[in-house]
N, C-alpha and C positions, 0 to 999 in steps of 0.2 A: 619916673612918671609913666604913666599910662594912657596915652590918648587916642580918641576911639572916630572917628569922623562916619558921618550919614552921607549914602549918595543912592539917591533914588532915580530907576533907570526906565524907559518905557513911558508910561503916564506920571509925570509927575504934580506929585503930590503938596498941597501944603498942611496937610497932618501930622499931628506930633509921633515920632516912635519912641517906646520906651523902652530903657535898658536897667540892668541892675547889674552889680558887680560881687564876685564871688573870688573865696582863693581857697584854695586847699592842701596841706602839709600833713602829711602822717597820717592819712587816710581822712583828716578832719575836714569837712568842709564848711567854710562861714559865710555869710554874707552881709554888705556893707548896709549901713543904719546910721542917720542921720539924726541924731537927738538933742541939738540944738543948734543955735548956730553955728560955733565953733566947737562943736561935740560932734564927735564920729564914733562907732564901735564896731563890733564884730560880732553878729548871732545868728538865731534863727532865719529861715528866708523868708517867714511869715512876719518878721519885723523889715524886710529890706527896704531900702529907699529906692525908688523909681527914678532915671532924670529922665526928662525929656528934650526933645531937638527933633530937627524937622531940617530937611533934606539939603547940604552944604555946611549942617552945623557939626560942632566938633566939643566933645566933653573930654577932660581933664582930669586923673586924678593924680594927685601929688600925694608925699609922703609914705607912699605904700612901705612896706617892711621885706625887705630882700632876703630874709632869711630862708629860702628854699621854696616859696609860697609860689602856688602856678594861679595866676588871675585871669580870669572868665567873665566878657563879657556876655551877659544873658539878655535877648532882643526877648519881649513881650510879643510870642507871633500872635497871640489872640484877638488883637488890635487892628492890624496891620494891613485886614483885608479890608478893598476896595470892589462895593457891588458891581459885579460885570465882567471881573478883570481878575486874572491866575496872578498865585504872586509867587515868588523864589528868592532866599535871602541865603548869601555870599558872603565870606569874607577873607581879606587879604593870606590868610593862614586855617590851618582847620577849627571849627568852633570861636574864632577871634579869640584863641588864647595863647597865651605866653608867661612863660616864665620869667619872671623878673630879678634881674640880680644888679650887682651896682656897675656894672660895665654899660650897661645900654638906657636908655629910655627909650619907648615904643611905641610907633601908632601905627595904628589898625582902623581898614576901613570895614564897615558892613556894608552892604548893596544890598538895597532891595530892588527887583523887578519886577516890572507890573505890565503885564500882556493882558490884552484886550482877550475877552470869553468869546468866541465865536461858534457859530449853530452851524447844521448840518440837517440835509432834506435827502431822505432816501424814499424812491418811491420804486414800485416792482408795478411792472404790465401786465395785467391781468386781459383775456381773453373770455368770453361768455359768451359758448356756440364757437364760429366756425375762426378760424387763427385766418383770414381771408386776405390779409395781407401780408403779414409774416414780417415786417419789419416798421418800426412805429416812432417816430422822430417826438423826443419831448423838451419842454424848455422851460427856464425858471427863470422870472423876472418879478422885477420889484414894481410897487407902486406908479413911478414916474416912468415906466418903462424900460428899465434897464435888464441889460439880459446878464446871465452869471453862468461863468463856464462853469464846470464841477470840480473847479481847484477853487470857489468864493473870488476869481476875479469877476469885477464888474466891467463887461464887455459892452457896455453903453445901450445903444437903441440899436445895436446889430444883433441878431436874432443869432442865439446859439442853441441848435437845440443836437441832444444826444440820442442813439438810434438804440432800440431794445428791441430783443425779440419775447417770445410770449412766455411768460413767468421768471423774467429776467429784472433783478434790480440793481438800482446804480445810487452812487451816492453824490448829492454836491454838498462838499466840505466847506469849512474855513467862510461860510457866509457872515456875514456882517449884522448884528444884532445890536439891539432889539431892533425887528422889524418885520412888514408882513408881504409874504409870497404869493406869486398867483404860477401856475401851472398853466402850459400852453404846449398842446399838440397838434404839431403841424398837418396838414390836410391827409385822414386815414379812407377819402374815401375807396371804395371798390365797386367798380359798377355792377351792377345785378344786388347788391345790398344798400340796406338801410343802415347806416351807420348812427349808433349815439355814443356819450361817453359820459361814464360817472366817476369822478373827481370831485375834492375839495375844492369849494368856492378861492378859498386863499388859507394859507398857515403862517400864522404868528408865530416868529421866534425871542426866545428871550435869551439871556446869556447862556449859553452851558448845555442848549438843551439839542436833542436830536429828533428830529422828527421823522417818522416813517409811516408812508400814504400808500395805497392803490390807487392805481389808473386802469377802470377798464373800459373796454372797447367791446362793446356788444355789434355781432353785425347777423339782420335778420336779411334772408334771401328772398329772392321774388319781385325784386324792386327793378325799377329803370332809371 
């Protein structure tokens, strides 16, 4: 026998995965087909039969034929993905195959894992006219006020912000998506200049994606 068990790791899922089962001796490869109830055969993979099971479950087959035949389970990755979230499927041995002969029966797990997609804000300082400060403190918070180092930890209502100099960018990694950003540069004044600054109001992230902005800092002179 042949038994194959599902263990889905990370986000779990209640979706079905599908597998099909294949063997191949003397260069021939078959795959299994279900053609009635108690009828099975061996052909094309355009005839296979599909089982399904979902995550703790465990599929069976009996009867296989020992005669030299290596059997292959085949997971359907086309399926498999979940919006939002990387997937990686594993299993106990390479490909979840074995050779089957009459000394053993076997089971083999697959693993799927499913990692959350996380976004990334890269923003570069820009300068227009005079660099009057030379060093420019920025920070990235969310909605409710939360600040995010540039490792995507959420460092709460404590302000974190990262120092650039002029034409210098940084990246904050591994933030937590979907969701939308607001940009905050701590106090660039210099006295004798008028300071303004043109930034995005806020950026929306969605899974996967990377975003890259300008910050600049215009500073006109003559001012008190």
């Amino acid at each position: 026998t042949f038994s194959v068990n599902k263990v889905v790791t990370g986000t779990i899922t209640t979706s079905d995965f599908y597998i099909k089962l294949k063997r191949v001796k003397n260069s021939t490869t078959e795959w299994l087909h279900h053609e009635s109830a108690d009828t099975w055969s061996w052909g094309a993979e355009g005839s296979a039969t599909e089982f399904s099971f979902k995550d703790g479950g465990i599929i069976t087959f009996t009867g296989l034929d020992v005669d030299g035949y290596t059997y292959t389970v085949v997971e359907d990755t086309g399926r498999v993905n979940i919006t939002g979230f990387s997937y990686t499927s594993t299993s106990a041995d390479t490909n979840a195959s074995v050779v089957i002969d009459t000394a053993d029966d076997y089971t083999g797990t697959i693993t799927n894992k499913y990692t959350p997609q996380m976004g990334s804000i890269s923003i570069t300082k820009k300068i227009d006219g005079v660099d009057a400060k030379g060093t420019y403190s920025i920070a990235i918070k969310d909605g409710e006020g939360n600040y995010y180092n540039d490792s995507g930890v959420n460092n709460g209502t404590s302000p974190f912000y990262v120092n650039f100099a002029k034409d210098e960018t940084k990246t904050w990694s591994d933030l937590p998506v979907p969701q939308t950003y607001y940009i905050e540069e701590a106090d660039a004044n210099v006295v004798g200049y008028l300071w303004t600054v043109d930034a995005p109001d806020s950026i929306t992230l969605v899974p996967g994606q990377s975003a890259n902005v300008d910050v600049t800092n215009k500073y006109e002179s003559g001012y008190r």
